[in-house]
Phi, psi and omega in degrees: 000145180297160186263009159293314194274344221250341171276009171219033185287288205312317190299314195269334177297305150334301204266325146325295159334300199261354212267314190296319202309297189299335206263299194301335192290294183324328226263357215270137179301140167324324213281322196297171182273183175228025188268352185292335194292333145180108157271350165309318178284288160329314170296333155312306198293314192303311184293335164280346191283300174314284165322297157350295193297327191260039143250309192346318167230019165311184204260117180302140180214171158222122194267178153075026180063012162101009177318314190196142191237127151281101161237138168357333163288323217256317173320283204327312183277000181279290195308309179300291182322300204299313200310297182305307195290306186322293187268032176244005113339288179294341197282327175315302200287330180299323212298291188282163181240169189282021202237343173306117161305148169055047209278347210276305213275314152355301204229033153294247170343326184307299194284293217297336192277321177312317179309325207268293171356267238280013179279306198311335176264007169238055182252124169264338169273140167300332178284332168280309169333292172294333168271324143300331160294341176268004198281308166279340141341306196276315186291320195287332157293339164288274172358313189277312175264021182294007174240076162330309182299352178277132161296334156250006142325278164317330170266344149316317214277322170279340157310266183355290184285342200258330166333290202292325171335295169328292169297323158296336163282015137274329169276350183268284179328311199278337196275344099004253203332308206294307178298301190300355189254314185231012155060016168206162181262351225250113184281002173288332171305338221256334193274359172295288173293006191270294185312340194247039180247140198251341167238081177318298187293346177294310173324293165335281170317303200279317172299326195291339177267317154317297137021270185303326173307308184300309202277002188252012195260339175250009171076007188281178178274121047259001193239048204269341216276007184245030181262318205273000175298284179292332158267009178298299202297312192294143182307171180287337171274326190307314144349280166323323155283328189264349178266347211228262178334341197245337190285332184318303179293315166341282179292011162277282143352316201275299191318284206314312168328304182300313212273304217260321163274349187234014192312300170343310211265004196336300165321348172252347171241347180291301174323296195301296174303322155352325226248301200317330204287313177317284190290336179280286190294332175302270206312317166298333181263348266210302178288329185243034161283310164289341149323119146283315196282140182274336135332309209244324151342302176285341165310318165295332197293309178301316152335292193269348134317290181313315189272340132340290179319292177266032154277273175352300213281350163298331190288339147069020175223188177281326175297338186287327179295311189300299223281283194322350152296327174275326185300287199322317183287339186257043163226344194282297193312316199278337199280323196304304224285292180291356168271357162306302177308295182290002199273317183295320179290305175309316228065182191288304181289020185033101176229015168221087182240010194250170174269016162271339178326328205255022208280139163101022211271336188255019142327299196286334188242064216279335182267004148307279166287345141341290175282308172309277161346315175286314181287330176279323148342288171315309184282338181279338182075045153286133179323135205060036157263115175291003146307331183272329178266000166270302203276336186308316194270317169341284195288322183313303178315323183273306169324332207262335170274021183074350192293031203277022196228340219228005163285313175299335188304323197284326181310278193316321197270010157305300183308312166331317203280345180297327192292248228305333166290357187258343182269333154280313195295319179285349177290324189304310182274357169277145194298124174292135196238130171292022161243031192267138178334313213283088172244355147236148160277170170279122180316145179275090236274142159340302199304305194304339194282289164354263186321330185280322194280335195285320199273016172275295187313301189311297192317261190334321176289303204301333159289337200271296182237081187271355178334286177333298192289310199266353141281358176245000135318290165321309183277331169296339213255350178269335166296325182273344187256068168298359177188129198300164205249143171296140152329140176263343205282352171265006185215029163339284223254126203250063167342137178288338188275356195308000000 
């Protein structure tokens, strides 16, 4: 096989796999089910999921005139991505009935939103970087309104693109800015041309608008406001994907940006995440404190989960790159795994959505709640949890860069996420009173069995034995970090009034 194509194989498999979906769906008689389309999909997933797993440690390359490189980095986010798509595909097939409209275009669009992920995270161009961001983007935005018939679906789905509209034109524009400043999109090149460039303050402007693009892609604050909308509107598996997978790739893109093209500038970008890393967990925890809907709860959590993420990216090491490599995978695992749950309880059609809804769930279920109860463990970062050991390498990383005033922050608003996350788990474990919605469950399908079982484990392995993950964390993050990053330690502690 060329050896140009075997550095996009995972891309390419994909894009097959939704290309066959749509072509196979039409031919299927109306009467028939459409779930086979997917297992199509899953089967597609798997096979990028294996390929992905054998570049992890394949001989870092680049195809394509230097377009995109496979390396330990970019594997790493493959793997995740391919992961994130795979069980939120069987969390799909538990969701839907054979009588679910557009079931062809579902998971379609599904695998297609993975493609436009993994461009991003092996993209060496800022113009690939952008063309991956819109196949996902465009695919997230059909998704957030796939239940037309719903009233907020379609008006979710259009906040949602004209936001992201917005935000991709700070990201074409800061990536303009970046080139008119170092005459190249390419990012390792752009750290080359940055010292010998006569307009420094252009660089500057073109990072802070890349900047606003990424962040709004990952929901941090000020540019968070169109997550609790969208995930209230979106089905509950989609959800589960669009939260994890596409912020995933985001911050892969950001590390590069920062680690590979910008080291030089820290001092001009170490403040700005500071402060984003800051205002995403206050505001976020803050906000879901105040939630009944369990949807838009968990919407803020992500919010405040992201600036846990960046918080790493203060640390300016190879360790830091490691934590936020690792955070991603243990907030991906906890995140998938309770929208799973609610994807189940609620139905396709969220018909349980407030947190009194869920009062008695582990009665009726005890291995529903069970589980729910574990992820919310987790997600509070109780010990042998991969929660505890996603914010432990995290708050460590900053602490260990002098970041200590933005570690306690991180600290205090842990503590805050306990009150709402302790406030559905006692709804769960609470004694079922016979007028509560839930008053039978839906039998549990194999695919939902899976999907619970792949994201308990992972969560529970990343506590028990995070060693594995957090060496190909480690290794990924010494591939990306091609050239050591200046010391940090004299402008460590970053006032927010500096």
């Amino acid at each position: 096989m060329n050896d140009q194509l075997l550095r996009i194989l995972p891309e390419t498999i994909l894009t097959i796999t939704g290309v066959l979906i749509m072509l196979v769906e039409p031919m299927i008689p109306k009467s028939a089910s459409r779930k086979s389309m997917g297992w199509l999909a899953i089967l597609g997933t798997l096979i990028a999921l294996f390929v992905s797993l054998s570049q992890v440690s394949a001989p870092a390359g680049t195809a394509y005139y230097g377009l995109v490189q496979t390396d330990a980095f970019s594997g790493f986010f493959h793997v995740l991505i391919a992961s994130i798509v795979l069980v939120t595909l069987l969390v799909t097939l538990d969701a839907v009935t054979d009588t679910t409209e557009n079931l062809g275009e579902l998971f379609a669009l599904t695998v297609f939103g993975a493609v436009g992920s993994m461009l991003m995270t092996s993209a060496q161009e800022l113009l690939l970087v952008f063309i991956g961001l819109e196949i996902s983007s465009i695919s997230s935005y059909i998704l957030v309104g796939f239940r037309k018939h719903t009233a907020k679906g379609p008006e979710s789905a259009l906040k949602y693109f004209l936001l992201g509209s917005f935000a991709t034109a700070f990201f074409l524009y800061g990536t303009a800015l970046v080139f008119g400043a170092t005459g190249t999109t390419q990012i390792v090149a752009i750290a080359h041309h940055l010292g010998a460039s006569t307009t420094p303050m252009l660089a500057t402007l073109g990072l802070g608008m890349l900047l606003i693009g990424l962040g709004f892609k990952v929901s941090a604050a000020p540019f968070q406001v169109w997550t609790p909308d969208a995930y209230e509107a979106a089905p509950s598996p989609i959800v589960g994907m669009i939260s994890t997978a596409p912020k995933a790739a985001a911050f892969a893109v950001l590390l590069r940006i920062l680690y590979v093209a910008f080291p030089t500038m820290h001092a001009n970008w170490v403040p700005l995440i500071w402060i984003m890393a800051a205002l995403s967990m206050t505001l976020g925890n803050l906000a879901a404190l105040r939630q009944q809907n369990v949807k838009r709860m968990l919407a803020y959590s992500a919010i405040a989960n992201a600036g846990y993420l960046l918080v790493a990216f203060t640390s300016l090491s190879a360790d830091g790159i490691a934590a936020a490599s690792f955070y991603s995978v243990t907030y991906a695992a906890m995140n998938v795994g309770i929208f799973a749950i609610i994807s189940h309880v609620g139905g396709y059609e969220d018909r349980l959505t407030l947190i009194s809804d869920y009062r008695g769930l582990g009665y009726r279920s005890p291995l529903l709640g069970g589980a729910m109860a574990f992820f919310l463990i987790s997600l509070i970062g109780i010990p042998f949890t991969g929660g505890f050991f996603g914010k432990f390498y995290v708050f460590s990383a900053a602490i260990h860069s002098g970041m200590v005033w933005l570690a306690i922050i991180g600290l205090l608003n842990s503590g805050v996420a306990v009150f709402y996350y302790l406030r559905l788990l006692a709804a769960v474990y609470a004694k079922p009173q016979e007028n509560t919605p839930m008053q039978s469950m839906p039998r549990v399908q194999y695919s939902l069995l899976a999907a619970i079982f792949l994201t308990v484990l992972a969560t529970l392995g990343l506590g028990i034995f995070p060693g594995s993950v957090l060496g190909a964390a480690r290794a990924a993050a010494l591939t990306l970090q091609l050239e050591p990053v200046p010391s940090v330690a004299t402008t460590a502690q970053v006032p927010v009034t500096q």
